[in-house]
C-alpha positions as CSV (number, residue, x, y, z in Angstrom):
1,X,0.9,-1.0,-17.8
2,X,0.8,-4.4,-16.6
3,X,0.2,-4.7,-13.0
4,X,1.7,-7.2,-10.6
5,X,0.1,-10.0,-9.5
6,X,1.6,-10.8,-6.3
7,X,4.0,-8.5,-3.5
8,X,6.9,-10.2,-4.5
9,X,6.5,-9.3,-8.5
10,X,5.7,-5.6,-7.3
11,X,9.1,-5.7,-5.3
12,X,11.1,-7.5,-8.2
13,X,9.4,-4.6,-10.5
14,X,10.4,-1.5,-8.6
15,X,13.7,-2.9,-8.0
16,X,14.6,-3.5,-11.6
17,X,13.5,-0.1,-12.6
18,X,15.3,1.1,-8.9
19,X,12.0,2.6,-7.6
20,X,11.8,0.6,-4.4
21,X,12.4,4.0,-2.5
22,X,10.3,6.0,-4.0
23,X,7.3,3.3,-3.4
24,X,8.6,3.8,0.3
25,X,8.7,7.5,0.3
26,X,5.0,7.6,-1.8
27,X,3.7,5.6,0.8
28,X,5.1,7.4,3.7
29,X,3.3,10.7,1.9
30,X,0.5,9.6,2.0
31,X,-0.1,8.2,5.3
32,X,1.4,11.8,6.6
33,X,-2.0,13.3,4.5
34,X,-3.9,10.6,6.3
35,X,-2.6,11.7,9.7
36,X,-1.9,8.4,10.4
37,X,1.5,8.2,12.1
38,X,3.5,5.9,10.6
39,X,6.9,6.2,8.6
40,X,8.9,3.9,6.9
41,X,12.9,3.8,6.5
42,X,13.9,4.4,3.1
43,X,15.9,1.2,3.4
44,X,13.4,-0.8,5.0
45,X,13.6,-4.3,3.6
46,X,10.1,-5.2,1.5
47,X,9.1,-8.2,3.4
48,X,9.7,-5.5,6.7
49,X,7.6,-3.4,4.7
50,X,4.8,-5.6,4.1
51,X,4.4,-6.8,7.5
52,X,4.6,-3.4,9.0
53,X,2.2,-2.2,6.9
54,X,-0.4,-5.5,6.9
55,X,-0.1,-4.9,10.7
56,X,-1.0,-1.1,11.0
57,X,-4.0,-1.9,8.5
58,X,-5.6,-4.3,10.6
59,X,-5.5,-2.1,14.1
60,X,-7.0,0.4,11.6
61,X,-9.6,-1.8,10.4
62,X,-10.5,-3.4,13.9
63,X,-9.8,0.1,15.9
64,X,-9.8,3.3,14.0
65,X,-12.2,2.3,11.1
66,X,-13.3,6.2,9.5
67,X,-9.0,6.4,9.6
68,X,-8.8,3.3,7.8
69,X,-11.5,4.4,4.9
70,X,-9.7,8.1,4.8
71,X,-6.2,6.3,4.0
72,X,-8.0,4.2,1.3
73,X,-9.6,7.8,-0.2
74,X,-6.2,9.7,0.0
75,X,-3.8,6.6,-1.7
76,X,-7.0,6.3,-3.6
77,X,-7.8,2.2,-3.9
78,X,-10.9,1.7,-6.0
79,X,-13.2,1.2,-4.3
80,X,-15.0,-1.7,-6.2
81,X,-11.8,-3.6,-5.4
82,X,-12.3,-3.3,-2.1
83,X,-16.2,-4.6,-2.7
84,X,-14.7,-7.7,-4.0
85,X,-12.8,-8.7,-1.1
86,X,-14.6,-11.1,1.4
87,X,-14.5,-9.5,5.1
88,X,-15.4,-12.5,6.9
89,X,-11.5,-12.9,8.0
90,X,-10.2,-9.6,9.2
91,X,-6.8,-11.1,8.6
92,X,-7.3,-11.7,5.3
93,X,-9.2,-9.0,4.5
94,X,-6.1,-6.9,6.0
95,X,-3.5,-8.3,3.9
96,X,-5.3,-8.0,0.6
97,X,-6.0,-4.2,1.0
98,X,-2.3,-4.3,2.2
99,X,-1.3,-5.2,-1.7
100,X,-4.0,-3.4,-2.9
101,X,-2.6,-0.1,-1.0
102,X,0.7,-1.2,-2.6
103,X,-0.6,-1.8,-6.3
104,X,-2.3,1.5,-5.9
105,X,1.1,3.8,-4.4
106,X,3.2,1.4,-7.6
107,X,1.3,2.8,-10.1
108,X,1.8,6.6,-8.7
109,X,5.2,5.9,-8.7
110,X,5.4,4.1,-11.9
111,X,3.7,6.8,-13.5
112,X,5.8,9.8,-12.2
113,X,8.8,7.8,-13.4
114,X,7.0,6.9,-17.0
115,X,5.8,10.5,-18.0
116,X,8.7,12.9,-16.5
C-alpha cells in the first residue's frame, strides 16, 4: 500500500475508491472510544473535515493533553512518527498529527475494504 503524501491525495484516494464516508465514520469511532466528543457529518466536505479536526487537536494538545495522547493510542499513530515532528510551533505540530491521525484511520479503512 502506497500511502499518501499530502490531505488532498488521501481525499482524491478515498474518493476514487468511494471510501470518503467510511474515513468519516472510522474517525468518528474512534474519537467516541476516546471519549472525546466530537462527530463528524457523513457528508462533511474534506477541507470541513480537516479544519474541524486540526482545530479539536490543538485545544487537545494546549488543554487536555493525557486526552490528546489517549486518542493517538486508540487511532493508533506510531509513535516514532510523532517523535519526528518538531513541537516548537503548536500550530504546526497540530496539523501534522492532524494528517497523521488521517493516514493512520485511511489505512483502517483501506484495509477493511482490501481484505473483506
Amino acid at each position: 500500500m502506497q500511502l499518501p503524501a499530502t490531505f488532498e491525495e488521501l481525499i482524491d484516494e478515498a474518493n476514487k475508491l468511494e471510501l470518503y464516508s467510511k474515513l468519516v465514520k472510522q474517525l468518528n469511532k474512534d474519537f467516541l472510544f476516546a471519549n472525546i466528543d466530537l462527530d463528524f457529518d457523513e457528508a462533511i466536505l474534506p477541507t470541513s473535515l480537516k479544519l474541524l479536526l486540526h482545530e479539536t487537536v490543538y485545544k487537545l494538545i494546549q488543554e487536555k493533553f493525557a486526552e490528546y495522547l489517549n486518542l493517538l493510542y486508540i487511532i493508533d499513530v506510531p509513535e516514532h512518527k510523532i517523535k519526528q515532528l518538531n513541537g516548537d510551533d503548536t500550530l504546526k505540530l497540530s496539523e501534522e498529527v492532524t494528517f497523521l491521525i488521517l493516514l493512520r484511520e485511511w489505512q483502517k479503512v483501506w484495509f477493511k475494504h482490501k481484505y473483506s
